[in-house]
C-alpha positions as CSV (number, residue, x, y, z in Angstrom):
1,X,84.2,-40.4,-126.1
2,X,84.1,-42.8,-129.0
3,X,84.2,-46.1,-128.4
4,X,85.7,-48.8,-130.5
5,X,86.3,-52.7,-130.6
6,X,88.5,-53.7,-133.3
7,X,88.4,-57.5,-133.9
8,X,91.1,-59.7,-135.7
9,X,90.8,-63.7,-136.4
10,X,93.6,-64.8,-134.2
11,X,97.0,-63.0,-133.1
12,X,100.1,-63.9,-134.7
13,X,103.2,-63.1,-136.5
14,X,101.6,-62.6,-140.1
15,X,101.2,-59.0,-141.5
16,X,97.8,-58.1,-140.4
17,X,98.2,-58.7,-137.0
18,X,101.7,-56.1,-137.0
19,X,99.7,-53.9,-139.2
20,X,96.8,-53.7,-136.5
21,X,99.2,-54.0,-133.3
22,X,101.2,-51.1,-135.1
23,X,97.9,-49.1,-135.7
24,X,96.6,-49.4,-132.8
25,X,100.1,-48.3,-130.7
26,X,101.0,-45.3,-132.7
27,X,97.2,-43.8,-133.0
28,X,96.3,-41.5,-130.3
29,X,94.0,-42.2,-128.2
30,X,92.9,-38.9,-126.4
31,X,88.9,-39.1,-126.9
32,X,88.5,-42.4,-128.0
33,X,88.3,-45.9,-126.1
34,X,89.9,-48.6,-127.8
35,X,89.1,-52.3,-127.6
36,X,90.5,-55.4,-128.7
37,X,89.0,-58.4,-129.4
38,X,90.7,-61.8,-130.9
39,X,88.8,-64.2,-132.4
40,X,90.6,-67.2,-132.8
41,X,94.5,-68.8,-131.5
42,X,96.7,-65.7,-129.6
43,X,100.4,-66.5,-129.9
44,X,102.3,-65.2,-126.5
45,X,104.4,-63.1,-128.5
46,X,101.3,-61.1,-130.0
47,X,99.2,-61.3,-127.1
48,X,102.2,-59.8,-125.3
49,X,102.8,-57.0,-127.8
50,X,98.6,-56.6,-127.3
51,X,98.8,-56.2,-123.6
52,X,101.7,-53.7,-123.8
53,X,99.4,-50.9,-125.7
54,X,97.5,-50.9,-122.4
55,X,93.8,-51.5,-124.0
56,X,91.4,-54.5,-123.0
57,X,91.6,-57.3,-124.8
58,X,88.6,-59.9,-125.3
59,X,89.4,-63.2,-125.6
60,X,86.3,-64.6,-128.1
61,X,85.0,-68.0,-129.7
62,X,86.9,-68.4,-133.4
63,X,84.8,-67.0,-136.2
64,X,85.8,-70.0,-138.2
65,X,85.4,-72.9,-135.5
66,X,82.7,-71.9,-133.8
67,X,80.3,-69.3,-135.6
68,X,77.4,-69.6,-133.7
69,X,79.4,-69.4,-130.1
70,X,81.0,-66.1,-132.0
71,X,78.3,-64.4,-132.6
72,X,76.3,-65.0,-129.5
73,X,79.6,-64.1,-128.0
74,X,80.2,-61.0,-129.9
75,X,76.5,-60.0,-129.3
76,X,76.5,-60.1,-125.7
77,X,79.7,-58.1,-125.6
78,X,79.0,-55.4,-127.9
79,X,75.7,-54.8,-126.1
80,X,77.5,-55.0,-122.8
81,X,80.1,-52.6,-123.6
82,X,78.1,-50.1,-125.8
83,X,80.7,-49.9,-128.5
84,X,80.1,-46.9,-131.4
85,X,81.9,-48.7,-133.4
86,X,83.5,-52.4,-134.4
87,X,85.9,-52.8,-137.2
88,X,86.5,-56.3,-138.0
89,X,89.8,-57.3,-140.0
90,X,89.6,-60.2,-142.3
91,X,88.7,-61.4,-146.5
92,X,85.4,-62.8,-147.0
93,X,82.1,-62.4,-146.5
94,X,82.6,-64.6,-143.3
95,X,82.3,-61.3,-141.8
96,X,78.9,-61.1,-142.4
97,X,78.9,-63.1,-138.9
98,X,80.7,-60.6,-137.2
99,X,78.8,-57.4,-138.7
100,X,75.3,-58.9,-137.7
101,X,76.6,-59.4,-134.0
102,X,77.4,-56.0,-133.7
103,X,74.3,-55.0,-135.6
104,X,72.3,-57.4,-133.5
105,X,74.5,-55.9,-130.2
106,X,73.2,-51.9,-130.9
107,X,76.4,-51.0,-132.5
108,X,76.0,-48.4,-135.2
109,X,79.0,-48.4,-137.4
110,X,80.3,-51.5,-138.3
111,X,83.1,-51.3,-140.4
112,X,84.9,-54.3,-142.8
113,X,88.1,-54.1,-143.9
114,X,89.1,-56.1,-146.5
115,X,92.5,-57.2,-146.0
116,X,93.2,-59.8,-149.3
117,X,92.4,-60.2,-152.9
118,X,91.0,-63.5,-152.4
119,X,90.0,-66.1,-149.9
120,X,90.1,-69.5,-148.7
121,X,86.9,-70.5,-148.3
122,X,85.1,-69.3,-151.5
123,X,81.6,-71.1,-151.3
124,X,81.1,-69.7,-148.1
125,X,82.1,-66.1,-149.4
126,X,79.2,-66.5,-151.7
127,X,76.8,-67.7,-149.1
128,X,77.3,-65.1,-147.0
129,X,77.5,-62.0,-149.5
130,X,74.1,-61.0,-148.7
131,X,74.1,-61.7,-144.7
132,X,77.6,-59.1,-145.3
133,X,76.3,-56.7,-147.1
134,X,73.0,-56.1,-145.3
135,X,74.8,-55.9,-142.4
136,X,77.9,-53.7,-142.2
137,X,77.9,-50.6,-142.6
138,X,81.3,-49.0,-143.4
139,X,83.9,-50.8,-145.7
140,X,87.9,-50.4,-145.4
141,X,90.6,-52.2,-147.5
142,X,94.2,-52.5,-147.3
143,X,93.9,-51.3,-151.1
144,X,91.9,-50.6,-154.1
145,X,92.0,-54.3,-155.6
146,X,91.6,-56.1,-152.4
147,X,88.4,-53.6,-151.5
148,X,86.8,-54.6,-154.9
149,X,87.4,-57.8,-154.3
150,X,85.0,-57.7,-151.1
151,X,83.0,-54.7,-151.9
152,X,82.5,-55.1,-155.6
153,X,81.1,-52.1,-156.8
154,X,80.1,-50.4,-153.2
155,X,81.5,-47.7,-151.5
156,X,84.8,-48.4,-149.6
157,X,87.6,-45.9,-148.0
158,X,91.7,-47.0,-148.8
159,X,93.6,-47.0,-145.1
160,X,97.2,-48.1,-146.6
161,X,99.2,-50.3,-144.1
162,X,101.4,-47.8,-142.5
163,X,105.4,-48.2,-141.8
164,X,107.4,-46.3,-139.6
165,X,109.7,-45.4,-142.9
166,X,112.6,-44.5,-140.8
167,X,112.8,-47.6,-139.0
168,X,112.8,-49.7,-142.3
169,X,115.3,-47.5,-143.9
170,X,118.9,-49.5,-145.2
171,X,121.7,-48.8,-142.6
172,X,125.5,-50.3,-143.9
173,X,126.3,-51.0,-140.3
174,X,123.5,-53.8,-140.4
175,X,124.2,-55.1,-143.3
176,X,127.8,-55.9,-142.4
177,X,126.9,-56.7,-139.1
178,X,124.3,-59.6,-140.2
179,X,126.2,-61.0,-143.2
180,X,129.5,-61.1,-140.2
181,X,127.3,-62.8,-137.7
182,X,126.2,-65.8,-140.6
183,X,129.4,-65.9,-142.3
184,X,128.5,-64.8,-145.6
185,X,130.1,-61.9,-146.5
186,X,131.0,-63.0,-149.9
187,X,127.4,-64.6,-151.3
188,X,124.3,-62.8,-153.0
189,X,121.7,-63.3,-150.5
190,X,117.7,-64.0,-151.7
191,X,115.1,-63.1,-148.9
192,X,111.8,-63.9,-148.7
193,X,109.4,-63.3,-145.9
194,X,106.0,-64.1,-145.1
195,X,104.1,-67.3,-143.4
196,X,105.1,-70.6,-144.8
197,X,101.4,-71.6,-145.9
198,X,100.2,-72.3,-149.6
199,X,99.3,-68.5,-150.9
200,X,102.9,-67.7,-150.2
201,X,104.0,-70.4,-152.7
202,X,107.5,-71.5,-151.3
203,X,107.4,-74.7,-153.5
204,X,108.5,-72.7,-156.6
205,X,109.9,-70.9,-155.1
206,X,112.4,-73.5,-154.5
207,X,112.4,-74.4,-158.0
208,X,113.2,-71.3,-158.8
209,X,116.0,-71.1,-156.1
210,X,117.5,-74.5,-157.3
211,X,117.7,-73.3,-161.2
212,X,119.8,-70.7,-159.6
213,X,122.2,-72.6,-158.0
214,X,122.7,-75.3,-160.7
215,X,124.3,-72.0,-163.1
216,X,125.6,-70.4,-159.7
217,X,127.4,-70.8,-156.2
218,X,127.1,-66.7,-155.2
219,X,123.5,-67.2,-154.3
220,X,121.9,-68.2,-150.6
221,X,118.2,-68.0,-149.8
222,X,116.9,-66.4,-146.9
223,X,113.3,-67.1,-145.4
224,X,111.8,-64.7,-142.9
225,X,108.5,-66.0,-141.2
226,X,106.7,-68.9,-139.3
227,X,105.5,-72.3,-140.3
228,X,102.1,-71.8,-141.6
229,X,102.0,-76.1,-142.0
230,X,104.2,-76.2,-145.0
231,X,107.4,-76.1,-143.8
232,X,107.9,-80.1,-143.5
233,X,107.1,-80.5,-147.4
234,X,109.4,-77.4,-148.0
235,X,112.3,-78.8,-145.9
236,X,111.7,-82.4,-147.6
237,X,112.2,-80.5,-151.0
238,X,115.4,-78.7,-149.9
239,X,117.0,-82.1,-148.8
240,X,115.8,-84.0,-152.4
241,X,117.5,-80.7,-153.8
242,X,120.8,-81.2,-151.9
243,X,120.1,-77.2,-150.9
244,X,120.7,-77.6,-147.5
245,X,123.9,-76.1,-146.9
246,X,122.5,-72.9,-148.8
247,X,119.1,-71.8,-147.4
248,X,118.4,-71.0,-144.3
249,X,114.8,-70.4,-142.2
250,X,115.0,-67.4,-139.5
251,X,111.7,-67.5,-138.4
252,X,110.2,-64.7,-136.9
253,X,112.4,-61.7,-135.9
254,X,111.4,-58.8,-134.2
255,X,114.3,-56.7,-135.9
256,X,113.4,-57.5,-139.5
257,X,114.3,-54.3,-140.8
258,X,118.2,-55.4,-139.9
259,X,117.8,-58.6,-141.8
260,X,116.6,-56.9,-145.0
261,X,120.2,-54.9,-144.9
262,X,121.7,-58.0,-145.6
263,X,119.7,-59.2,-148.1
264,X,120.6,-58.0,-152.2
265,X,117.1,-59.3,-153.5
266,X,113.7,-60.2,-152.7
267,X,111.2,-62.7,-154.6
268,X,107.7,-62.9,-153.7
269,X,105.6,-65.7,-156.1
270,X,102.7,-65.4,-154.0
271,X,99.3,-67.3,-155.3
272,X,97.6,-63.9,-154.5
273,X,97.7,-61.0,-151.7
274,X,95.9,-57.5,-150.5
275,X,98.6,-55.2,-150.9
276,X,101.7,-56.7,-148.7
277,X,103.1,-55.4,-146.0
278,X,106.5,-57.2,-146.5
279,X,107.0,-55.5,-150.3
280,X,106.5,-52.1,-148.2
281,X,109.1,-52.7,-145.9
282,X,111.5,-54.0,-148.9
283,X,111.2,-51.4,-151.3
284,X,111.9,-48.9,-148.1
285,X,115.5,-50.5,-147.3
286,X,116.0,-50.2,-151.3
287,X,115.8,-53.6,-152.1
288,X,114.9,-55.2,-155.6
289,X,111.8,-57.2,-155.8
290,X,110.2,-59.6,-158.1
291,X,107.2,-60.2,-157.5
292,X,104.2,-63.0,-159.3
293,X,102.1,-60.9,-161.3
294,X,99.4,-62.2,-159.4
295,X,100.0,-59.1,-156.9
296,X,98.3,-55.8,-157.5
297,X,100.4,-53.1,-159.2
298,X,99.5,-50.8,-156.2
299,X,102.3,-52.1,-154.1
300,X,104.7,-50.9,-156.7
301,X,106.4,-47.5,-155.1
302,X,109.6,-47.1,-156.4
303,X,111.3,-48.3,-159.6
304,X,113.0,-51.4,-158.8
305,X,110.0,-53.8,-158.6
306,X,109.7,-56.5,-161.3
307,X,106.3,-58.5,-162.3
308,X,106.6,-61.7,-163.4
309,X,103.8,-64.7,-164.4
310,X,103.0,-67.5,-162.6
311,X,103.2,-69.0,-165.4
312,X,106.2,-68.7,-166.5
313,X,108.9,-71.4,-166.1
314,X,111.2,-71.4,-163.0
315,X,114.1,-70.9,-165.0
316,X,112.5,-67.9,-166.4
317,X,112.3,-66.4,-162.2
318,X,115.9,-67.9,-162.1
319,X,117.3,-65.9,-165.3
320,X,115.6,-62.6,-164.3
321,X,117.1,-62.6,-160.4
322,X,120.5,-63.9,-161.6
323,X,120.4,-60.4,-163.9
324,X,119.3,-58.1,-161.2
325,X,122.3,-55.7,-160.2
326,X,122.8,-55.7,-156.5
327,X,121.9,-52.3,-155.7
328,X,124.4,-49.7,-154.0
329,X,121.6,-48.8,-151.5
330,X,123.4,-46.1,-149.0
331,X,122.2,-43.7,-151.1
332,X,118.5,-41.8,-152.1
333,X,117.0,-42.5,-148.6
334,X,115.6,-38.8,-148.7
335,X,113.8,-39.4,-151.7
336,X,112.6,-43.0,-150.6
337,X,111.0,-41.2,-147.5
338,X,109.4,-38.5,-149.7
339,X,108.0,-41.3,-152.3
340,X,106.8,-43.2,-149.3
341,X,104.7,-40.4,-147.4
342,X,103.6,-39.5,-151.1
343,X,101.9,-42.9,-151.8
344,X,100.1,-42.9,-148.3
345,X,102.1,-45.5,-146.4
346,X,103.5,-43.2,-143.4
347,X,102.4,-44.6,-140.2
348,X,102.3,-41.3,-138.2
349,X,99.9,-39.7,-140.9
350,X,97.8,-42.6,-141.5
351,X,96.8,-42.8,-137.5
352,X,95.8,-39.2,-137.6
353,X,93.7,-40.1,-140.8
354,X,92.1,-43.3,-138.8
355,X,90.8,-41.5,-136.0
356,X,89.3,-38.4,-137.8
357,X,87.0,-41.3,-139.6
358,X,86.4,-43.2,-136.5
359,X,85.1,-39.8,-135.1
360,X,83.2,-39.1,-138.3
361,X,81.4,-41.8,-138.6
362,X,80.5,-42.4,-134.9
363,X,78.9,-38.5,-135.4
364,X,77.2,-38.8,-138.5
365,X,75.5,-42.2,-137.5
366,X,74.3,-40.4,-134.3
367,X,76.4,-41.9,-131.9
């Protein structure tokens, strides 16, 4: 019996936390023990969704507030439980912290995944590099340019951030049913999702919204996600604008995948990313995309997905989404599955993939 502790930095309603949660539902877990530990805030909703997979949870000190309580915390419970193996989710070399615990702890695979192209805290990235790399022993990534990013020119192993395809897949039922149920039948609707934080760069995106709608009354804007502490500057912005009456925040929703029916395109002028779970998910239900170029070409599955620069003018956004055709999307599903499982991003493969390395690695470290 391998056993495993897999540690986020908080549990919430961004992508890595449904990315884990959804890894660790759908993987089988006949010969291995599964732990979870949270290292930071736990939303009810997540920790609810946590509890329902039926593994122990471990509520620890944050990584980011409180290293030193962490680690000593970590430490102790690695030891205590004699995990094989920890797999820590996060973007930095912070996780240094986390890979010397379990080091310090007896565990012998400790395994990084790098789950972003950049990070918030870049002094202390640099700090730590060495502590991180002498200390884990295993590196993951979301995808190739976020595992250069923490691995440079070491070793790592891609584990793509699986969807259930089928669930994500456009259905005309939804789509009429949403638009019906916000009475917008008639209008070209821009989505968005993702935490309302800085990286996601919802600012110009409202510039580039408001070009639209001083050539144009067809178009609302959708946004998907929670407040990430922008979302008081972005609603100030939207009343200056006079944009009220034509953008609308959802929040979270559990049944994204009928939102995105209703939606004709999505723009995504993030600062930078890993590889985004949200494109995924858009470029399943047949949606077009434009996308900053700041986001790594590996996201790019199928052929409707547009780069643009940062640097270009928000009339330039505004221009290129005002000459995007609304797709007729009830068609090609078969082939959008196919190109899906092709590229690596089918959830029910990906688990089987997971646990043949957590069982190789516990084996050939001597576990």
């Amino acid at each position: 019996m391998v056993r495993i502790l897999v540690i986020l930095g908080g549990l919430g309603k961004e992508g890595i936390t449904n990315s884990v949660l959804t890894y660790l539902e759908k993987i089988d877990k006949e010969g291995i023990t599964l732990h979870l530990g949270i290292a930071g805030n736990a939303e009810p909703d997540g920790l609810k969704r946590a509890n329902a997979i039926g593994i122990p949870i471990h509520m620890l000190p944050g990584r980011n507030t409180d290293p030193v309580k962490y680690y000593l915390a970590l430490k102790k419970l690695v030891k205590r439980e004699h995990f094989d193996i920890v797999h820590v989710h996060g973007n930095s070399a912070t996780l240094g912290i986390d890979m010397a615990a379990a080091r310090a702890g007896g565990c012998p695979v400790r395994i990084a995944h790098s789950r972003n192209t950049s990070c918030t805290h870049p002094v202390m990235d640099k700090l730590m590099r060495p502590v991180f790399y002498a200390n884990y022993t295993d590196g993951f990534a979301c995808g190739e340019e976020a595992g250069r990013w923490l691995f440079r020119q070491r070793p790592f192993t891609v584990i793509p951030n699986g969807k259930d395809i089928n669930r994500f897949l456009f259905r005309e039922k939804d789509r009429v049913a949403i638009r019906r149920q916000y009475g917008i039948e008639d209008k070209i609707i821009i989505g968005h999702a993702g935490v309302m934080n800085a990286q996601k760069n919802h600012t110009f995106l409202l510039d580039i919204f408001n070009e639209i709608c001083t050539g144009s009354d067809r178009y609302v804007l959708w946004l998907l996600g929670e407040d990430g502490g922008t979302k008081a500057l972005l609603e100030e912005k939207i009343r200056r604008c006079n944009l009220q009456e034509k953008i609308m925040f959802l929040g979270f929703r559990p049944d994204v995948e009928r939102y995105l029916c209703a939606m004709d395109i999505m723009v995504f002028p993030s600062l930078y990313e890993g590889l985004p779970n949200a494109v995924i998910e858009w470029q399943i239900s047949g949606l077009p995309c434009i996308l900053s170029d700041t986001i790594t070409r590996e996201c790019k599955i199928m052929d409707n997905i547009t780069f643009l620069p940062l640097g270009a003018e928000a009339k330039a956004w505004a221009d290129k989404i005002t000459s995007t055709a609304i797709a007729e999307r009830s068609e090609g599903q078969d082939m959008i599955r196919s190109k899906m499982m092709e590229a690596g991003f089918d959830i029910a493969q990906n688990v089987v993939r997971l646990k043949s390395l957590y069982q190789h690695l516990a084996l050939a470290k001597g576990s």
